[in-house]
C-alpha positions as CSV (number, residue, x, y, z in Angstrom):
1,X,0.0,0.0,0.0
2,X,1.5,3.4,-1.1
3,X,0.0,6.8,0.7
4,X,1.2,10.4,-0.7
5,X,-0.8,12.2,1.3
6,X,0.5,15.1,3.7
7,X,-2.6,15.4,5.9
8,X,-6.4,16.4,5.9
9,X,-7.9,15.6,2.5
10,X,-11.2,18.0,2.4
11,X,-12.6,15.8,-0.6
12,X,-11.9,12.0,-1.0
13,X,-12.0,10.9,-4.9
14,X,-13.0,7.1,-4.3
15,X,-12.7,5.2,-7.5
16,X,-12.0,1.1,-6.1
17,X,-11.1,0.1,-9.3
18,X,-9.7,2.8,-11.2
19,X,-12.1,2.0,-13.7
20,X,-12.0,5.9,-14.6
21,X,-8.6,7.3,-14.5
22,X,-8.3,9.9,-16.8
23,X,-11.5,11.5,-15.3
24,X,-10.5,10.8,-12.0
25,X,-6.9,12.6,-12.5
26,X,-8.8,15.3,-14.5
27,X,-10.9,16.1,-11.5
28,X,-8.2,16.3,-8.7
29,X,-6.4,18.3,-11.2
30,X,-9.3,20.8,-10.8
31,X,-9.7,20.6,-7.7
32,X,-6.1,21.8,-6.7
33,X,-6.4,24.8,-9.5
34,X,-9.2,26.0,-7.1
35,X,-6.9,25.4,-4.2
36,X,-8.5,22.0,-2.7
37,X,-7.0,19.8,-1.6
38,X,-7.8,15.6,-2.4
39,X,-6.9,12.4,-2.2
40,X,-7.5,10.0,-4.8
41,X,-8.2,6.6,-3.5
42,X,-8.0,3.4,-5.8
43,X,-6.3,0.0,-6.2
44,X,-3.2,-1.4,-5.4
45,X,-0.5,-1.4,-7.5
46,X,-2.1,1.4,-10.4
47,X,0.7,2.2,-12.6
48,X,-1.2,3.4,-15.6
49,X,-1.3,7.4,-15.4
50,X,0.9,9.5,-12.8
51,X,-1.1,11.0,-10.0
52,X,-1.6,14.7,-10.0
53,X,-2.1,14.8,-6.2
54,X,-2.0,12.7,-3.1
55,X,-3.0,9.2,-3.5
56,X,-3.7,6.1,-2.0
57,X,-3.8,2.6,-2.7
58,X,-6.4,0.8,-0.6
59,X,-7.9,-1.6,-2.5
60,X,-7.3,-5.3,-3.7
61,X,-3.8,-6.0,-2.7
62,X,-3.6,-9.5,-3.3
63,X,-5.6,-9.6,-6.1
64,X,-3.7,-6.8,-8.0
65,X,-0.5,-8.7,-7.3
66,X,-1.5,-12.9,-7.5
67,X,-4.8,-12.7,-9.3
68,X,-7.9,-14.4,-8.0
69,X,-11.3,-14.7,-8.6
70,X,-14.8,-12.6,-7.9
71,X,-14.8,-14.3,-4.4
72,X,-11.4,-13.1,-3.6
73,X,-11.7,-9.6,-4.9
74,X,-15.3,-9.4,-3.2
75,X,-13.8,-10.0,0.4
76,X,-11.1,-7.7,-0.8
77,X,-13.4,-4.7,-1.8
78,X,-15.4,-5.0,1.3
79,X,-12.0,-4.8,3.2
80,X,-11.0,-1.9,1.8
81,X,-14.2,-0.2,2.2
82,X,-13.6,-1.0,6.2
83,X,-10.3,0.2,6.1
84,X,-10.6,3.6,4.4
85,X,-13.3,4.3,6.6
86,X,-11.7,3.9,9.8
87,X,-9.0,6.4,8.6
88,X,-11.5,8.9,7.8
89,X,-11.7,9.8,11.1
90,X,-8.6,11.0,10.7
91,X,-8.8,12.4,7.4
92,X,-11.3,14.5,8.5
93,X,-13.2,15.2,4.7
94,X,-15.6,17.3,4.1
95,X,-17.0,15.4,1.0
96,X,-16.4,11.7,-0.4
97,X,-17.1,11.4,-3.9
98,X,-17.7,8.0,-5.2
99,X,-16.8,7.4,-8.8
100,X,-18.0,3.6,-9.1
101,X,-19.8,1.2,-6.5
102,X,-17.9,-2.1,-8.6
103,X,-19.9,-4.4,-6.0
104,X,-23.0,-2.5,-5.0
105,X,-24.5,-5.3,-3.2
106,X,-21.9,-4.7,-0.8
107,X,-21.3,-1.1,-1.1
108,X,-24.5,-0.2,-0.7
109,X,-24.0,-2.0,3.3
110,X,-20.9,0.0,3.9
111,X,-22.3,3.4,2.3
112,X,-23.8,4.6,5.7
113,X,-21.2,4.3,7.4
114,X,-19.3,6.5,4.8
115,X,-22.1,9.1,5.5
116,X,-21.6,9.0,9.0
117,X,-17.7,10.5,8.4
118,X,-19.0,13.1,5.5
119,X,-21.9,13.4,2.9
120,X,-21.5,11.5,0.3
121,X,-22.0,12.1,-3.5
122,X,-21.9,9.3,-6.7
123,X,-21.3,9.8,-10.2
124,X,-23.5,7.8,-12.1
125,X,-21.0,7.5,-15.2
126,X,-23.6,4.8,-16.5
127,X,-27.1,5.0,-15.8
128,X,-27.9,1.7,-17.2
129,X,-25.6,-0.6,-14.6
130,X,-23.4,-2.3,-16.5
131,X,-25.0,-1.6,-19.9
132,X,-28.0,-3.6,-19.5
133,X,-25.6,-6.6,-18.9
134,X,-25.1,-7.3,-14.7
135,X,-27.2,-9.5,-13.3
136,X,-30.5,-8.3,-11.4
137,X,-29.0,-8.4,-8.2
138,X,-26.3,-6.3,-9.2
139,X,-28.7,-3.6,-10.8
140,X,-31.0,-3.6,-7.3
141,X,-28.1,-3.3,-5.5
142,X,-27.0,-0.3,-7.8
143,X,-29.9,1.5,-7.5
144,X,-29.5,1.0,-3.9
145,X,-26.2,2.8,-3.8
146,X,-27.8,5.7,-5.8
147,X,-30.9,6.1,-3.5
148,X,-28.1,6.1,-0.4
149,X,-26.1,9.0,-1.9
150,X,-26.6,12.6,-0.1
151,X,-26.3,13.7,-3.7
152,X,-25.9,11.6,-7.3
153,X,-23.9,13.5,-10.8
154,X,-25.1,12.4,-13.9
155,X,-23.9,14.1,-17.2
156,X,-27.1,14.3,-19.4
157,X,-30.8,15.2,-19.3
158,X,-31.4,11.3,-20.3
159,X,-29.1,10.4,-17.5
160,X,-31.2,11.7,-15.2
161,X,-34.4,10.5,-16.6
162,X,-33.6,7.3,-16.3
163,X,-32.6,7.6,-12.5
164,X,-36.0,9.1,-11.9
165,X,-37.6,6.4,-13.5
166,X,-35.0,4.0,-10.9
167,X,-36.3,5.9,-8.0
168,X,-33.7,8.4,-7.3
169,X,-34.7,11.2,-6.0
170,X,-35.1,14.7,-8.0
171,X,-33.6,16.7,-5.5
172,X,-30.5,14.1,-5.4
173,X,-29.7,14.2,-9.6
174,X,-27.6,17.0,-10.4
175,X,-26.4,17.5,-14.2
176,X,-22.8,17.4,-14.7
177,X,-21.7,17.4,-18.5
178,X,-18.8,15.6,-19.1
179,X,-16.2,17.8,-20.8
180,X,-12.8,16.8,-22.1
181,X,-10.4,15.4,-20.2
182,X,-7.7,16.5,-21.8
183,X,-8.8,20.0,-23.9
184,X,-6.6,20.6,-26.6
185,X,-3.6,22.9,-26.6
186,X,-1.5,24.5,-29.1
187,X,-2.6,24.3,-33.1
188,X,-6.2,24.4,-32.3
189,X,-8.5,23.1,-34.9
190,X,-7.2,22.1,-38.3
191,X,-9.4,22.5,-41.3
192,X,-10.3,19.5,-43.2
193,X,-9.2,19.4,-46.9
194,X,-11.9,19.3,-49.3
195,X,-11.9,15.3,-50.6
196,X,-9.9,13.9,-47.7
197,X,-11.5,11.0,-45.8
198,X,-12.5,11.0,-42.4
199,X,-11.1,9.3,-39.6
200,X,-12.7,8.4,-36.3
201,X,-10.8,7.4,-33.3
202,X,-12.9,4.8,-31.1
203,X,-11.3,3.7,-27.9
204,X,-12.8,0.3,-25.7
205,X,-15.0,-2.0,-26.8
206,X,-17.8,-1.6,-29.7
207,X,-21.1,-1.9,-27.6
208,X,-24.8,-0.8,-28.9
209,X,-24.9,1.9,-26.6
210,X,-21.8,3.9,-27.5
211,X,-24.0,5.0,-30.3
212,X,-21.4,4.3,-33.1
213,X,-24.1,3.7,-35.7
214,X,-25.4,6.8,-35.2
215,X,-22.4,8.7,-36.1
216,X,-22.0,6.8,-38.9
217,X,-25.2,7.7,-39.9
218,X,-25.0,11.3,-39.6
């Protein structure tokens, strides 16, 4: 477990997995230009991007170093979960801002006792759990993580349709768009040559919902 962290962290950036990274990185980045301080919390053993701020690595330690399966990384997460809230108390945050609940059926039993250190607040980054594709306990249990958030940040007008329609409440769903994560610097934009073909850069898997035939389309 590494910590870079030289005290109080007013907002924790909880992300178990690192599923997002880039946004994750682009957020604390924010943060400190508005002279807040953070700490990023995420797995053991995250190599992929440098940290822009204090981080810590809580989460799966054996799993991120021998493998193992869903059982193993379950116990894990829910060990994790205990551990960074018992040092809460001394991190003292004002906020703790959840990027992903990766297990919700046990997130959504340690969640209260995240609220009882400091209000809590979720991105919804997908609004259908796991793009129609978990299994039903795993969607109840996300919407149970939703419904147990002092607050919930979605990043479109659909987005938060569909967590009305999950039972979230209005007052929770606040309308975040997403932005780029990393805006472009220098040239600008360059005009496109009349005749040349036109290039699209996908990144990830090709799934329905990324909407791919619909830029095609248009």
């Amino acid at each position: 477990m590494s910590v870079r962290s030289t005290g109080k962290a007013p907002v924790i950036l909880l992300d178990p997995g690192d599923f997002t990274p880039a946004y994750d990185y682009a957020l604390q980045a924010a943060l400190l230009r508005q002279g807040v301080a953070s700490l990023h919390v995420g797995k053991c053993g995250f190599d992929e991007m440098e940290p822009v701020g204090d981080r810590l690595d809580l989460f799966y330690p054996l799993a991120g170093r021998l493998g193992g399966g869903r059982l193993v990384k379950g116990v894990e997460h829910a060990v994790g979960l205990a551990r960074l809230i018992a040092r809460l108390g001394r991190l003292q945050p004002r906020i703790v801002h959840m990027q992903w609940a990766p297990l919700p059926p046990v997130d959504r039993v340690f969640l209260p006792f995240l609220r009882m250190r400091a209000p809590l607040v979720v991105t919804a980054h997908d609004s259908n759990p796991y793009n129609g594709n978990g299994s039903p306990l795993m969607k109840l249990g996300y919407g149970g993580v939703l419904r147990r958030a002092d607050a919930v940040i979605v990043h479109t007008r659909q987005a938060r349709a569909r967590l009305l329609q999950a039972g979230v409440s209005s007052e929770k769903l606040h309308i975040l768009p997403h932005g780029l994560l990393h805006p472009p610097r220098g040239e600008g934009r360059r005009q496109r040559v009349p005749g040349e073909p036109v290039r699209l850069l996908q990144l990830g898997k090709i799934k329905p919902y990324k909407g791919i035939d619909l830029i095609l389309d248009a």
